[in-house]
N, C-alpha and C positions, 0 to 999 in steps of 0.2 A: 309951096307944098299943097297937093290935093286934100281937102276932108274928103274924109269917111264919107260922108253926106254926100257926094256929089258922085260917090260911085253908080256907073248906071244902073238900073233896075234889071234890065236885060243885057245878062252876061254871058249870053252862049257864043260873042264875039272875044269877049275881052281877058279871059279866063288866066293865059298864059300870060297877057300883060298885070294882070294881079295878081300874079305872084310875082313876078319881075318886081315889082308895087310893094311886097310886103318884105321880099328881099331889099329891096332900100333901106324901107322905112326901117328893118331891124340895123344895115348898118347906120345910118343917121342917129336913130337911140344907143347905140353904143358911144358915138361920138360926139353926143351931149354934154355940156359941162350942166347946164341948170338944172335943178331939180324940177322945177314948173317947166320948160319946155321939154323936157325926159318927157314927165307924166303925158303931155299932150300928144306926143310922138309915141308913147307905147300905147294909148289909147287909140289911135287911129290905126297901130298894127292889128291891134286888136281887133280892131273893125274889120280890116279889109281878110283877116284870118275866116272869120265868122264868113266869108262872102266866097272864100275858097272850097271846093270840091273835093271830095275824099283823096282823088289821086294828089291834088296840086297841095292840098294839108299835106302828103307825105314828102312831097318833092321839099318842102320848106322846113319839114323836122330833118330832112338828109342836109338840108342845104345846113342847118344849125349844125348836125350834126359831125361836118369834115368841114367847116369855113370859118372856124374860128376854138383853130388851135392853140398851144402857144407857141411863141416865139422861139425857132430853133437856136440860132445864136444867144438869143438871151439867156435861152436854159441853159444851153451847151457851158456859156460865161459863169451865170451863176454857180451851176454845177463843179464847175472848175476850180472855182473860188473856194467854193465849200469844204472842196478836197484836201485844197490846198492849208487851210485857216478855218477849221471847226468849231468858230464861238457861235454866239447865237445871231447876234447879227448876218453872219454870213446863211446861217439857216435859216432866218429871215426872209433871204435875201431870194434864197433858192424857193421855197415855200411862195414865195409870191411869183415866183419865174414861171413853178410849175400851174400855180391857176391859170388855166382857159379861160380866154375874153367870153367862150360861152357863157361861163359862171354867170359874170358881172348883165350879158346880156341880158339871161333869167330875171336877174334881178331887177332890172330896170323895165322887164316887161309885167314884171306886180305891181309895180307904181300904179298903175292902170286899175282903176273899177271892174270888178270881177277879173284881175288877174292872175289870182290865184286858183280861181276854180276853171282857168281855162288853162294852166299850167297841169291841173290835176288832172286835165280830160286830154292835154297833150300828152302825159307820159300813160294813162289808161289806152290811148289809141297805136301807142308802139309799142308794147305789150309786146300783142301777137307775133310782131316782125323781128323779135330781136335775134330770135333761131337762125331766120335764114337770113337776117341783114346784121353782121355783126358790129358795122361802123355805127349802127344807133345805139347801141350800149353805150358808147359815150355820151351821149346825151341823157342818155336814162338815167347813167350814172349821177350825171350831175344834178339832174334834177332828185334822186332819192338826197343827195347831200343837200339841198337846198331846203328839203323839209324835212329832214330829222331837224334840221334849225328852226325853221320858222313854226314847225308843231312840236316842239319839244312839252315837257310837262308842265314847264313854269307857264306855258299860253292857253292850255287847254282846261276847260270850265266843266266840273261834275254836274249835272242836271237831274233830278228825277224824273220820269217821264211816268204822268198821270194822265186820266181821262178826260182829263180838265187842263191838257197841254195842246197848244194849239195845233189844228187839224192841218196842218201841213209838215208838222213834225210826226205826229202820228201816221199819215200818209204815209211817211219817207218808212217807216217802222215797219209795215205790211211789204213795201218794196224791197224793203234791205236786206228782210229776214232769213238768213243762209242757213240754217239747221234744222228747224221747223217750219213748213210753212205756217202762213198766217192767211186762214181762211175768210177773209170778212173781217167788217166793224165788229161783229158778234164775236168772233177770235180771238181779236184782238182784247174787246174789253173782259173779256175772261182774262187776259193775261194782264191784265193793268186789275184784276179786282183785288180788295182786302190783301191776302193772302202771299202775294204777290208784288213783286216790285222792278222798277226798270232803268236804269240806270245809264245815261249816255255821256261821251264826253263831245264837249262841243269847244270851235275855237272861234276867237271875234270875228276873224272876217267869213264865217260861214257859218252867221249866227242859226239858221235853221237848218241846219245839214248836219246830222249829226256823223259822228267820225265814226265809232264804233257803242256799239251795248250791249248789253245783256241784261239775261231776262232772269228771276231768281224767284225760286215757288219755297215759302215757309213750311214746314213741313216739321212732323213728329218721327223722328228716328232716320236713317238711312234712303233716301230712292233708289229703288231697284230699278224702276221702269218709267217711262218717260210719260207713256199714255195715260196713265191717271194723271198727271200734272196738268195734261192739257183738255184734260174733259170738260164742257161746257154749263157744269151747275158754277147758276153763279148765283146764289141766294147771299145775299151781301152779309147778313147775322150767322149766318153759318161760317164765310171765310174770315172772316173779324174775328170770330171766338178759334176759327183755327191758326191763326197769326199770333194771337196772344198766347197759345199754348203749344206754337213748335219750339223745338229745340237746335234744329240744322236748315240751313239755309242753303237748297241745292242753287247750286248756279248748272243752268239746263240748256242754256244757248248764248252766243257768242258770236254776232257777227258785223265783220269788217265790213262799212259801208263806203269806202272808197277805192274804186280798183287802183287810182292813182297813188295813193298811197301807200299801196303795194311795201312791205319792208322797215313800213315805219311802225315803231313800237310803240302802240299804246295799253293791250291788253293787259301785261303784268300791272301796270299803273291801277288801271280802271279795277283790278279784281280786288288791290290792297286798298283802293279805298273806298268801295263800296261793304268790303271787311266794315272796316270804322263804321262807315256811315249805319248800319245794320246792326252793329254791337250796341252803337248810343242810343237808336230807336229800341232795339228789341234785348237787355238785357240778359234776356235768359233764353238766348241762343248761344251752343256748346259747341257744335262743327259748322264747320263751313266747306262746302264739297260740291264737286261738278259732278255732274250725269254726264258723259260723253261719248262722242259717238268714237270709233274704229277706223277712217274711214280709208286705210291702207291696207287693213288685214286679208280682204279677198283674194285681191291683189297680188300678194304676199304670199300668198297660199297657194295660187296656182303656179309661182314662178319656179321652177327648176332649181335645184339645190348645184351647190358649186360638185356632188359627184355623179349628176343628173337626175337625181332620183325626184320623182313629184312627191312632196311634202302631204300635200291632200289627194293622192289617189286612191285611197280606199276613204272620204268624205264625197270627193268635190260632186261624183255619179248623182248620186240623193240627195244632196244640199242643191242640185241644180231641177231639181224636180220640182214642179208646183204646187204651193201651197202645203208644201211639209209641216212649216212649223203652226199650222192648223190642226196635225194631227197628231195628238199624243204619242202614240206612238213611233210613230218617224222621229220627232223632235225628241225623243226620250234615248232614240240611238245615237242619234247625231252629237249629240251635248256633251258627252263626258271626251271624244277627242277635240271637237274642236274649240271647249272652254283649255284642252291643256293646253294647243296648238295658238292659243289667241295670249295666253299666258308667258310662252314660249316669246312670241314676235313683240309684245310690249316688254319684256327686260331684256334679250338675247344687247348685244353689244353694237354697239354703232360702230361698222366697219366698211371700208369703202367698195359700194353693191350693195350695200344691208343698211338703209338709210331706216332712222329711227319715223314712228308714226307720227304727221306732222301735228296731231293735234295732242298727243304724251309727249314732243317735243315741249310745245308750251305748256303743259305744265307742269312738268318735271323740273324744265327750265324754270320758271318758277316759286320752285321751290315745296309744290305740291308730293304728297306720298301717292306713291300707285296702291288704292286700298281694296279693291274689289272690282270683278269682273262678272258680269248679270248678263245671265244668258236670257233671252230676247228680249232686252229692255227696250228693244225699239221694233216693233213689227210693220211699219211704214216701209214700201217698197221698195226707197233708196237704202233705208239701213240694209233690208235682206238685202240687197244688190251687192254693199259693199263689205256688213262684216256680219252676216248670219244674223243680223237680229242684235249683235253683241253687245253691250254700254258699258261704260268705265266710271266706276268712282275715283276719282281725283282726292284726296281730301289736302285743305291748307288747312294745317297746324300750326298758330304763331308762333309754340316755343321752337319749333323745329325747321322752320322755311329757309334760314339761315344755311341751316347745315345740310339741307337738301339740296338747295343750290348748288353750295361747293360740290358736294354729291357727284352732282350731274356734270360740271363744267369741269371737272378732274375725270371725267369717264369712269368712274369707279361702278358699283354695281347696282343697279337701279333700287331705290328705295322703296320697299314695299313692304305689305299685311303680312302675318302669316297665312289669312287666305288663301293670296298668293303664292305663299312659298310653299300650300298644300298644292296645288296644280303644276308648280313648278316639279314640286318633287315626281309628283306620277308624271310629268315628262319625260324624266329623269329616266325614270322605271322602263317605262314603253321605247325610251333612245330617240326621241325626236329628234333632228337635226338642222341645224342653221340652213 
């Protein structure tokens, strides 16, 4: 068997024989019995993967992807059995027919030093192709089942993340940050001061990579808007004395930092226990609530109703104008339809074409109440881009999360404010339409 080590330096000869080379070596680690000779063999795929070219990486996720199916006779056998003789055994029997030797493959290629994170950077790179390659969904599949297991809850480590956490975890924090940017060191330690707290979960073998976080501003009463959260006084005795005297705890951003990852849940996790962790420090906090963004509603808005009719044709003319919500006036026309209209698409009913907003999904799903809707909480280009400026308070109610839940996962009628159910009603009024 070749090492890794001895592959040439210059590969513009030998390209298609390395993959040929990683094609082996993945069947030879399947056909391992030792655990030490596995590890050495998935180590060296691993190598010669990293030496592969974006096309010849793809030809080797296909090749995973259709060369190790399972066994049709065996399933057929089991299957047969099953039918026949329905105890557990025989479901056993079938359950192990149906796993794909891909499965075990995966598994035998984490053995491997960093072979988890090159598992995660393999299902982020077929992503894009599963549209028009639909034979790599098997592979995808298997790998999301691979890590709802190995990132389940019981592996994953709550962390604070302070200014005083080391600067490559911080780095990753500027890089990762999906709702707001993060402008600089200067930004950043605005959002790590007093005041403010950060929250990631992280798992062992990716001791500095964090998975997912969120960022959470102490605060006196409700946030309506996002820009004062992120404004850059950072007099440290001033956010200190505002910490000790908020009462709600907005959680203000939210994001996933592994595209691989993609489907694995850890958000509801990370919200209920940075709860706890935030009640024992700060006692005399009352709510707990997100600021969020819309990021469906424009969207939403310009699509054609199921009797044609455009939903926003007397908004979309002036709301596509520049620099409206600059100007009192415009912004003063504008707000009363499209706070009913955004009111309207956050409860309206999950029906198939009418997919619910994917970020009121989570927290609805959650168990969150839909409590308020704050016309231009967010005036940063992407918010106008996608919902007018619009933000969501979310609010978790412990005595109530419970029964929100069920709420939500029985399709019953979205839970919310009466706020709410004032804009709902002039919807009502005016005839808005699904």
């Amino acid at each position: 068997m070749t090492p890794a080590s001895q592959i040439p330096s210059d590969l513009s000869n030998v390209r298609p024989a390395l993959l040929d080379r990683a094609k082996q070596l993945a069947a030879t680690l399947l056909s391992e019995r030792g655990e030490a000779s596995g590890a050495l063999v998935a180590r060296q795929l691993h190598e010669v993967l990293r030496a592969l070219d974006p096309d010849d990486r793809h030809g080797f996720q296909r090749y995973l992807a259709t060369d190790f199916q399972p066994d049709r006779a065996a399933l057929r056998a089991a299957a047969e059995h099953y039918l026949a003789d329905s105890t557990a055994e025989a479901a056993a029997a079938l359950a192990e027919a149906v796993d794909p030797p891909r499965q075990e493959l995966l598994r035998r290629m984490n053995m491997a030093p960093g072979g988890t994170s090159a598992l995660i950077a393999m299902r982020s790179e077929i992503t894009p192709r599963l549209r028009a390659e639909p034979e790599l969904r098997l592979l995808d599949a298997d790998l999301r089942h691979l890590f709802a297991s190995w990132f389940n809850r019981g592996f994953l480590e709550l962390r604070r993340i302070d200014w005083q956490s080391p600067a490559a975890v911080l780095e990753k924090l500027i890089a990762y940050e999906a709702v707001h940017e993060i402008k600089g060191w200067d930004d950043l330690r605005r959002r790590l001061a007093p005041d403010r707290r950060c929250f990631a979960f992280f798992h062992p073998v990716l001791p500095d990579e964090p998975l997912i976080f969120v960022e959470v501003a102490l605060v006196e009463g409700l946030a309506t808007a996002v820009q004062p959260l992120l404004s850059h006084d950072t007099d440290e005795n001033v956010r200190r004395a505002q910490a000790e005297r908020a009462d709600t705890a907005i959680f203000y951003s939210i994001s996933n930092c592994q595209d691989g990852l993609r489907g694995v849940s850890f958000g509801n996790f990370l919200i209920k226990q940075v709860v706890e962790e935030l009640q024992a420090e700060f006692p005399g906090l009352k709510r707990f609530s997100t600021l969020s963004p819309v990021p469906g509603f424009r969207r939403w808005l310009a699509q054609p109703t199921a009797d044609g009719r455009n939903r926003g044709a007397d908004l979309l003319p002036e709301a596509e104008t520049d620099g409206w919500w600059h100007d009192p006036a415009r912004s003063a026309k504008l707000r009363p339809g499209l706070m009913r209209l955004c009111a309207h698409y956050l409860t309206r009913p999950s029906v198939p074409g009418s997919r619910i907003d994917p970020v009121a999904r989570f927290h609805l799903g959650n168990g969150a109440r839909l409590e308020r809707i704050n016309w231009l909480g967010d005036t940063a280009p992407r918010a106008i881009a996608e919902s007018f400026g619009i933000m969501v308070n979310y609010l978790y109610d412990h005595d109530s999360i419970e029964d929100n839940h069920e709420h939500f996962v029985r399709g019953d009628a979205i839970v919310r404010s009466h706020k709410v159910d004032t804009l709902l009603a002039d919807t009502e009024l005016r005839g808005c339409s699904a």
